[in-house]
N, C-alpha and C positions, 0 to 999 in steps of 0.2 A: 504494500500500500504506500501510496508517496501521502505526505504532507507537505501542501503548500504554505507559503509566505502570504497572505492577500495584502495585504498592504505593500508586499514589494516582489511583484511578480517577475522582477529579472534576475531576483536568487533562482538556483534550483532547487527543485522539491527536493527535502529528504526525503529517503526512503526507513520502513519500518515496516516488521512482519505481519501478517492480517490480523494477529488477535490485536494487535494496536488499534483497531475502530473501537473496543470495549474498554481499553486500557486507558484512552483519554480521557474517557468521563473519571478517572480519581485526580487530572490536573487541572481543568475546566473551573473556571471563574462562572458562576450559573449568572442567567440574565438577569438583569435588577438589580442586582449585588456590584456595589460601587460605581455604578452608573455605566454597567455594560448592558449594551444594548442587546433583544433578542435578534438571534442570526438564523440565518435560513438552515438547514438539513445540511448534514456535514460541515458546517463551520465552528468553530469553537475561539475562546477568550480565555487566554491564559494570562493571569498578569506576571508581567515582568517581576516584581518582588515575589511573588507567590516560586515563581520558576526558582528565584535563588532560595529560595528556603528548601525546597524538594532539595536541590542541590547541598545546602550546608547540612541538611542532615540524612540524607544519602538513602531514605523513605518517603512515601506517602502514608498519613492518615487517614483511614475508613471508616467512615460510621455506618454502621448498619441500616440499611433500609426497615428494618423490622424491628430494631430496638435501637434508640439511638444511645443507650448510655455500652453501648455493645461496641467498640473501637478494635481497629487491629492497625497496627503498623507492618507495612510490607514493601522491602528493602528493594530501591533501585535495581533494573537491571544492567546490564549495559549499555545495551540499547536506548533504556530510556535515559539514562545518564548522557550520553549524545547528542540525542534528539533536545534536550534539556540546555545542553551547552551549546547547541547550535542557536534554539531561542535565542539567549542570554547573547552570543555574539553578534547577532544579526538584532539585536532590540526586538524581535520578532512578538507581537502578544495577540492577532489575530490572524488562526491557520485553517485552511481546508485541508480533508482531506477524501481521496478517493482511490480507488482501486478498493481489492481485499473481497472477501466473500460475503 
């Protein structure tokens, strides 16, 4: 699956494996939350500080859909550690993405 840059369509897409369409929604800034706007179907808003924080501490936090006092932390892969540091170098904080199953 690639991910694009929409705001700077003369980078190149990264690329990332297909379970990456379910894997973004733990980095996703949800819409209305600090004045991101709702996006079409495969677009997503990752804030730039959000991205470094994934990064300094080298996890995502989960809350449970079913119980929210129900948490797990679940350790970067490398991939997304990549994908993560490409954001951060390119300022990158809204991305499409397409391809994948």
């Amino acid at each position: 699956m690639l991910v694009f840059a929409v705001d700077q369509p003369e980078l190149p897409p990264f690329t990332m494996p297909d379970r990456f369409r379910h894997e973004i929604t733990y980095f996703i800034t949800p819409a209305g939350e600090a004045g991101i706007p709702a996006l079409p179907t495969r677009e997503y808003w990752i804030r730039l500080c959000d991205t470094q924080s994934f990064l300094d501490d080298g996890a995502v936090r989960i809350v449970s859909p079913l119980d929210s006092d129900s948490k797990a932390e679940i350790e970067l892969t490398e991939e997304q550690e990549n994908w993560l540091e490409w954001l951060l170098a390119h300022k990158i904080e809204h991305v499409r993405v397409e391809g994948g199953r």
